[in-house]
N, CA, C and O of each residue as an XYZ file, in Angstrom:
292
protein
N     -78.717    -35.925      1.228
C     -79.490    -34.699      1.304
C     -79.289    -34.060      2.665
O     -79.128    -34.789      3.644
N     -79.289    -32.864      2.771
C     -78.838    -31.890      3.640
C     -80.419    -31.662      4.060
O     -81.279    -31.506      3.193
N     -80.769    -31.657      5.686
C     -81.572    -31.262      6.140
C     -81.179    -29.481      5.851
O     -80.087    -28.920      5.942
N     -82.302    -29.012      5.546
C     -82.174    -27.069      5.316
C     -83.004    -26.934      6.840
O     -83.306    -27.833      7.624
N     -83.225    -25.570      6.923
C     -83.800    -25.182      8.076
C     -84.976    -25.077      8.351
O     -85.474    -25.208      9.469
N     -85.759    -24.722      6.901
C     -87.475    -25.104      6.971
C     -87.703    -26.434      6.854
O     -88.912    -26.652      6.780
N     -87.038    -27.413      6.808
C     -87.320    -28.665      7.109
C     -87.373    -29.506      8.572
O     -87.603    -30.696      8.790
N     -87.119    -28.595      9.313
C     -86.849    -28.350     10.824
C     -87.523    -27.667     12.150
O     -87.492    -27.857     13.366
N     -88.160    -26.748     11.215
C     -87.982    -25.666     12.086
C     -89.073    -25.645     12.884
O     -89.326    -24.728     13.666
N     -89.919    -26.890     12.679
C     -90.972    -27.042     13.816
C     -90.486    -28.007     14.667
O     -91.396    -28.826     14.794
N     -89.724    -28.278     15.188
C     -88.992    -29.329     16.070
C     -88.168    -28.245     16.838
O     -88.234    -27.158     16.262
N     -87.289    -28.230     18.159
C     -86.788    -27.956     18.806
C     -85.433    -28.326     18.345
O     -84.631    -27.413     18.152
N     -85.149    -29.310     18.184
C     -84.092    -30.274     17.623
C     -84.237    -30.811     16.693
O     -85.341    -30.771     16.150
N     -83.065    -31.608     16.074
C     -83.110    -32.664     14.795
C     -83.197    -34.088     15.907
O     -83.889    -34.973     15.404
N     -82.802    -34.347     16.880
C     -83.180    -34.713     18.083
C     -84.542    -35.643     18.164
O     -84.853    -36.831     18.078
N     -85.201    -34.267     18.398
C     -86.767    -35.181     18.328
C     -87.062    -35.637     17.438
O     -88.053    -36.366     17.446
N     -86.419    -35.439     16.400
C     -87.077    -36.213     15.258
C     -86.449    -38.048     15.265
O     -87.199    -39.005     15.072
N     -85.491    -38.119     15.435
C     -84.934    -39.289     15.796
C     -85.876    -40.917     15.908
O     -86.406    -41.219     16.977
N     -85.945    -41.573     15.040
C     -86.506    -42.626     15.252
C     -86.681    -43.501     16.630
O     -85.806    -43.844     17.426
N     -87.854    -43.710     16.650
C     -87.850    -44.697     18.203
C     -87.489    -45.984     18.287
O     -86.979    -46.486     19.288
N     -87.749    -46.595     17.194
C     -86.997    -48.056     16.958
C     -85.778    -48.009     16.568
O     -85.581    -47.578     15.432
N     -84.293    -48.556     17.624
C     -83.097    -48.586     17.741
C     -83.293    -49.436     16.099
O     -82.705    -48.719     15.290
N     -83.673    -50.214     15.641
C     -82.916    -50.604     13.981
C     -83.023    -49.351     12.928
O     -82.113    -48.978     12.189
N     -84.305    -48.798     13.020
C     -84.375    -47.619     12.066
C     -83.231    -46.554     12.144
O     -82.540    -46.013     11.280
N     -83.300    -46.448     13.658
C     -82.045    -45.757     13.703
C     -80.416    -45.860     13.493
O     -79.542    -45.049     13.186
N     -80.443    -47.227     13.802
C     -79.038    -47.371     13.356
C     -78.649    -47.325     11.427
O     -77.577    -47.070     10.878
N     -79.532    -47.558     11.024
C     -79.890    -47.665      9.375
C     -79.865    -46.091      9.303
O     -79.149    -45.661      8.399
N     -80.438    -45.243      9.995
C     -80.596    -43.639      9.492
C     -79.060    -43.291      9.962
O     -78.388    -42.575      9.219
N     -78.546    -43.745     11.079
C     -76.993    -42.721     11.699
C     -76.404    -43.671     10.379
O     -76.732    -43.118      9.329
N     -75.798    -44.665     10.189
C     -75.370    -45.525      9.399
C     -74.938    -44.526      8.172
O     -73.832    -44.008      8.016
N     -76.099    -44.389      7.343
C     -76.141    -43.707      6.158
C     -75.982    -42.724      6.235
O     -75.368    -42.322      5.247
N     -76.311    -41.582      7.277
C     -75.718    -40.405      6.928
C     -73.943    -40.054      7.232
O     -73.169    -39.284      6.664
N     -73.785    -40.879      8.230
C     -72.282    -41.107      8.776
C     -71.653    -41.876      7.071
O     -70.442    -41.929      6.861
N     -72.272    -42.193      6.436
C     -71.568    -43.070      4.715
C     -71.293    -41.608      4.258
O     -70.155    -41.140      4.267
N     -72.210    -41.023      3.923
C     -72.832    -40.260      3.025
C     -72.690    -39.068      3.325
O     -72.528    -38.346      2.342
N     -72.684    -38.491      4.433
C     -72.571    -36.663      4.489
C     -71.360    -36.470      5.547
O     -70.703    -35.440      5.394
N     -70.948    -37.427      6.711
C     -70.492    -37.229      8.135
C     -68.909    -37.645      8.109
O     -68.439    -38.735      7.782
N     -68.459    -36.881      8.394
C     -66.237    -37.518      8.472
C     -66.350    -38.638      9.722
O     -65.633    -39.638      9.763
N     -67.254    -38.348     10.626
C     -67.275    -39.108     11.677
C     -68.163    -38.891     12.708
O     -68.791    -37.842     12.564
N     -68.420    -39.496     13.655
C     -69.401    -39.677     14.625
C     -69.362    -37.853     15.524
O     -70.405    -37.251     15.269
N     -68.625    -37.233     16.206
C     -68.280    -36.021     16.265
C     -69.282    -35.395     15.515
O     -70.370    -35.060     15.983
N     -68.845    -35.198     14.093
C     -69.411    -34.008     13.334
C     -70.982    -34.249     13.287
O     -71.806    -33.385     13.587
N     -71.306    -35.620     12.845
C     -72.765    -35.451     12.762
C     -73.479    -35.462     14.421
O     -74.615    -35.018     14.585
N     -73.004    -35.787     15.099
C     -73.730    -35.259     16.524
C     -73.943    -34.045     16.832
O     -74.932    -33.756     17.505
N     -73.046    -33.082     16.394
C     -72.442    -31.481     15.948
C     -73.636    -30.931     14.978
O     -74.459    -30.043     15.200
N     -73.413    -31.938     13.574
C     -74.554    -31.300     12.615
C     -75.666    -31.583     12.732
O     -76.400    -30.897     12.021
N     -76.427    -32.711     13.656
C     -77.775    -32.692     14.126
C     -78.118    -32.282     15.263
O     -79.223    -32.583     15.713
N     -77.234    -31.507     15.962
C     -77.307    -30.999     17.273
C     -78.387    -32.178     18.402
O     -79.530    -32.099     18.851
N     -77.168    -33.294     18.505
C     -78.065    -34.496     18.758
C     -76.767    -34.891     20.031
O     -75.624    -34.546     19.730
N     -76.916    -35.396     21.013
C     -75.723    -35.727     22.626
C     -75.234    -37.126     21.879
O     -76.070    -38.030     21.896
N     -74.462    -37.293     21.481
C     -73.262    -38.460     21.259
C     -73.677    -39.400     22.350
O     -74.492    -40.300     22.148
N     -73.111    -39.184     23.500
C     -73.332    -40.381     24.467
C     -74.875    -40.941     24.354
O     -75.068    -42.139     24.562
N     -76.017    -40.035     24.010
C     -77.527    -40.462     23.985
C     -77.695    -41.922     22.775
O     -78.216    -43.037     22.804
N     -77.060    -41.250     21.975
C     -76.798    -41.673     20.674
C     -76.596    -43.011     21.031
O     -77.380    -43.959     20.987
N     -75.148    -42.935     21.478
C     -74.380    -44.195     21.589
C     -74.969    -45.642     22.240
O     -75.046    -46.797     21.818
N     -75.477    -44.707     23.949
C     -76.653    -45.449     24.774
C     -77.442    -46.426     24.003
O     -77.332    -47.641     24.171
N     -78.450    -45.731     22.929
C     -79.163    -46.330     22.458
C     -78.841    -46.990     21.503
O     -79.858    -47.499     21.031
N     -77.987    -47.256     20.968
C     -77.534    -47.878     20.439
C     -76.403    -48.996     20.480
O     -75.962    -49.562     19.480
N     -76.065    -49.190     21.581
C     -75.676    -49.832     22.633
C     -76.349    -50.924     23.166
O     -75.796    -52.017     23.280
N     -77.943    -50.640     23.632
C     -78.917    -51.254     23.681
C     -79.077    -52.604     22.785
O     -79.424    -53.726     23.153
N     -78.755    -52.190     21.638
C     -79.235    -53.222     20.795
C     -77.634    -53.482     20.264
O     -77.596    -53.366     19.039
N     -76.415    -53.774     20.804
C     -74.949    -53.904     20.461
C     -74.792    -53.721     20.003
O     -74.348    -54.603     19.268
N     -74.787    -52.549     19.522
C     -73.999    -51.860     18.416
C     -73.337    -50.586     19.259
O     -73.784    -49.928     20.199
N     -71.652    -50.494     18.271
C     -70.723    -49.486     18.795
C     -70.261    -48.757     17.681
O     -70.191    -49.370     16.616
N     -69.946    -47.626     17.713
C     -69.317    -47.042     17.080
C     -67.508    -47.443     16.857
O     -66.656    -47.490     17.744
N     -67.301    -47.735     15.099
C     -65.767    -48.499     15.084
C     -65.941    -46.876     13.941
O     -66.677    -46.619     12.988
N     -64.726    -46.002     14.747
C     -63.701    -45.038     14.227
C     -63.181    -45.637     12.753
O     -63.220    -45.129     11.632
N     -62.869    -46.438     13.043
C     -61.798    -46.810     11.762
C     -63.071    -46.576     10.383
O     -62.816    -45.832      9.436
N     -64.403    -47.334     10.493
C     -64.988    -47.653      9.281
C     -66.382    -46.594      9.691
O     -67.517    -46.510      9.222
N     -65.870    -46.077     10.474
C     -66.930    -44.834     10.671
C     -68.323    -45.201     10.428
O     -68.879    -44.737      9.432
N     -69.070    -46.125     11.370
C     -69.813    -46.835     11.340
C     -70.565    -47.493     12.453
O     -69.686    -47.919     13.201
N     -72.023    -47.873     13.075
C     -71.760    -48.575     14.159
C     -72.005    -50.134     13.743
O     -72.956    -50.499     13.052
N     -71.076    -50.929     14.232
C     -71.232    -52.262     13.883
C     -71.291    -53.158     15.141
O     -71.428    -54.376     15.025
């Protein structure tokens, strides 16, 4: 499912909406990177969300982004 724009549009960002617990989150980037994203790029692009922030936190808890399976494992 495609976030639309009234689903949004009280947030500043798709950003803030972002889960605070690094597992939820890796389970939410996970699936949409399966399911809607060619790769890490575009959905940072389509949630207007900083890649490196991303990564950081997710990093935290070892997990990296692998290109090949477009995924963080």
């Amino acid at each position: 499912m495609r976030w639309l724009p009234w689903m949004t549009s009280c947030r500043e960002s798709w950003a803030d909406m972002l889960p605070n617990d690094p597992v939820i989150l890796l389970s939410l980037v996970n699936a949409r990177l399966r399911d809607e994203y060619e790769d890490l790029n575009a959905l940072c692009a389509g949630l207007d969300i900083e890649q490196s922030r991303l990564e950081q936190r997710l990093a935290e808890i070892g997990y990296a982004y692998c290109k090949e399976q477009n995924q963080f494992k």
